[in-house]
C-alpha positions as CSV (number, residue, x, y, z in Angstrom):
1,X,39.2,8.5,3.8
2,X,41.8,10.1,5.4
3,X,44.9,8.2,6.3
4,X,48.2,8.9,8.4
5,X,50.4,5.7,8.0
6,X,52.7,5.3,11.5
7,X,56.1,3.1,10.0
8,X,57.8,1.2,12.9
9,X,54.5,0.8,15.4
10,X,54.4,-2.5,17.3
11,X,52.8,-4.1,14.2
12,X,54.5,-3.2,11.5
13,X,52.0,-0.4,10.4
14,X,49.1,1.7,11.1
15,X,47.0,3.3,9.0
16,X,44.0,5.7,10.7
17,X,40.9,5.6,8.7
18,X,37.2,7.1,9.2
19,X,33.9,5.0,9.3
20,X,31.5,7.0,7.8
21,X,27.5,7.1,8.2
22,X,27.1,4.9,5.1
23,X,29.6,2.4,6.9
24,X,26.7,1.5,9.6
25,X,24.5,-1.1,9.5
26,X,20.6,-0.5,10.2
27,X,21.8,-1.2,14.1
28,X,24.0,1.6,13.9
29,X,27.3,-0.4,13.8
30,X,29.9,-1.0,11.7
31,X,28.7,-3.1,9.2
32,X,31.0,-6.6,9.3
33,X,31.6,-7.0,5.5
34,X,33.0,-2.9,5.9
35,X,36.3,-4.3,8.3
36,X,37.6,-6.0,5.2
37,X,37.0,-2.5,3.2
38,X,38.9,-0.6,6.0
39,X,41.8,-3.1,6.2
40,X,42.5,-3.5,2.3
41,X,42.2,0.6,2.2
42,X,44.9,0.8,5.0
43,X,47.5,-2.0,3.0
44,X,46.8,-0.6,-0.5
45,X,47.4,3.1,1.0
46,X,50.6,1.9,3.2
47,X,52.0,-0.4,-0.3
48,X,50.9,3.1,-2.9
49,X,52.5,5.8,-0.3
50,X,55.9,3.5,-1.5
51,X,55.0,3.6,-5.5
52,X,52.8,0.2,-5.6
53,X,49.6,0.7,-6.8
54,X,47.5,1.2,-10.0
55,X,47.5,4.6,-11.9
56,X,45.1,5.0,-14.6
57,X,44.0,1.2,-14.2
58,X,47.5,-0.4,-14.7
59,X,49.8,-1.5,-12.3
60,X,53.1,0.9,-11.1
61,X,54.7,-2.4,-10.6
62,X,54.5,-6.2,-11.2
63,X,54.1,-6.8,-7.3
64,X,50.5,-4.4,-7.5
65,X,48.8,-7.2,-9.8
66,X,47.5,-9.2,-6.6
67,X,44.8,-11.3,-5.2
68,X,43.6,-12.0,-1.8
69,X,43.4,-15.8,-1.7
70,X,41.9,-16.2,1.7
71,X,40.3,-13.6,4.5
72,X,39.3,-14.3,8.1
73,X,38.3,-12.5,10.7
74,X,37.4,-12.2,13.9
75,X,34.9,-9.9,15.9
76,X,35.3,-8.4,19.4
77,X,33.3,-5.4,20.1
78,X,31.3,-3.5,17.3
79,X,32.3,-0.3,16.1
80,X,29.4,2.1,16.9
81,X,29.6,5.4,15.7
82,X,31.3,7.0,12.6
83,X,34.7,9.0,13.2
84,X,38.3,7.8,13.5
85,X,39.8,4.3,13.9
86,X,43.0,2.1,13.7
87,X,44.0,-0.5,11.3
88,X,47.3,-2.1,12.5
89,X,48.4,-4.9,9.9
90,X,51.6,-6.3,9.7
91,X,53.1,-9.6,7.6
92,X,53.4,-12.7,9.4
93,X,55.1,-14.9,6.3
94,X,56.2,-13.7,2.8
95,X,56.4,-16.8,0.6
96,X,57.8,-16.6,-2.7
97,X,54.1,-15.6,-4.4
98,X,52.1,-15.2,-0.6
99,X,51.5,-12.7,2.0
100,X,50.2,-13.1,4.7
101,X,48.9,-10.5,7.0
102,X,47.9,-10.3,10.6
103,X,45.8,-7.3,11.0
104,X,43.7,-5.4,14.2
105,X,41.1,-3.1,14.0
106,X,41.4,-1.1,17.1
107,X,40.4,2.3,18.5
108,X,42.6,5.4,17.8
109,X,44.8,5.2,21.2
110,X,44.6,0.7,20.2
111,X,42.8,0.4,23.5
112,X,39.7,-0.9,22.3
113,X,40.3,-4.1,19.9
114,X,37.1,-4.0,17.7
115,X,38.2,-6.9,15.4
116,X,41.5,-8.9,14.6
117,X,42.2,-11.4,11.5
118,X,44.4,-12.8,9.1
119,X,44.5,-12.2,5.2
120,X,46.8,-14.0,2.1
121,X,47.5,-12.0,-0.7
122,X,48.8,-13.6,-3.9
123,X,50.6,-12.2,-6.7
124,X,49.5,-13.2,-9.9
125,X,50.8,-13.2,-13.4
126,X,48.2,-10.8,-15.4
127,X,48.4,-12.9,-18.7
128,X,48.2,-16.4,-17.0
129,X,46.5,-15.0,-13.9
130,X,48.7,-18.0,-11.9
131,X,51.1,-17.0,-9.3
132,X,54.1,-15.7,-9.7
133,X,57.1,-14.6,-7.0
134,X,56.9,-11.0,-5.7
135,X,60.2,-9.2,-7.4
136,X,63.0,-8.0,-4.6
137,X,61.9,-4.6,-4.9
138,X,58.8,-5.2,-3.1
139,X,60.1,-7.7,-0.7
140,X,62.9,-4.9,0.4
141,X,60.0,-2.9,1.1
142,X,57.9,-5.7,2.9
143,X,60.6,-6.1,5.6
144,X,59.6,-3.0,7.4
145,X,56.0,-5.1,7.7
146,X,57.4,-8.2,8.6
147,X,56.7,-8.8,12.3
C-alpha cells in the first residue's frame, strides 16, 4: 500500500491508498468489507507517521492499545478497478476514552464519493481490557483531526 498523508485538507486528513486485484469482488468491484480495510490502513498510517503504533507486537504508546467499538458505513458508487483512491477521515468528537471518526472514500481529485461513514475507536486498558482516557500526548496530536 502506498500512502501520502495530506495534513490540513478540508477533513482533517487524507491518506491515498491502492485497491489491488485481490481487493475485488467476483463482479469486479471493490469488495464492501475491503472500505473498512482501506480506512483503518489510512488512520493507523496517519496515527504511526506521528510515533503511535505497534513495533514488534507492543504498543509505542498507551493511546496505540485501541478498539473500534462501532463501524458504519455507507455506499455510493462502487469502486471498479484497482489503482489509486482517497481516504479522507477526520474526528468528529474525542471523548475522554472515544473517537469518533467521520471518514470518505473518494476518488483521487475527491470528485467521485465512493463511500462515506462513521467509526468509534476506544482506548482500552491492556490488563483490564476496559477503557481508559487517551493521555494528552495523543490528544495534542488529535487536534490537527478534529474537524
Amino acid at each position: 500500500m502506498t500512502t501520502v498523508t495530506e495534513t490540513g485538507a478540508a477533513y482533517g486528513a487524507v491518506e491515498r491508498t491502492a485497491v489491488h486485484f485481490d481487493d475485488l469482488d467476483a463482479m469486479g468491484i471493490l469488495h464492501n468489507s475491503r472500505y473498512a480495510v482501506l480506512v483503518e490502513r489510512a488512520v493507523s498510517q496517519w496515527w504511526t507517521e506521528r510515533g503511535v503504533s505497534f513495533t514488534g507486537g507492543r504498543p509505542t504508546t498507551p493511546d496505540a492499545f485501541n478498539a473500534v467499538r462501532e463501524y458504519a458505513i455507507i455506499f455510493h458508487r462502487p469502486v471498479a478497478s484497482v489503482g489509486d483512491i482517497a481516504v479522507h477521515f477526520w474526528l468528529d468528537r474525542l471523548g475522554s476514552s472515544s473517537a469518533s471518526y467521520g471518514f470518505r472514500v473518494t476518488s483521487l481529485d475527491g470528485e467521485v464519493v465512493y463511500a462515506e461513514g462513521r467509526r468509534v475507536n476506544i482506548r482500552l486498558d491492556p490488563a483490564t481490557m476496559r477503557p481508559v482516557p487517551w493521555t494528552d500526548h495523543a490528544r495534542t496530536l488529535a487536534t490537527a483531526l478534529i474537524r
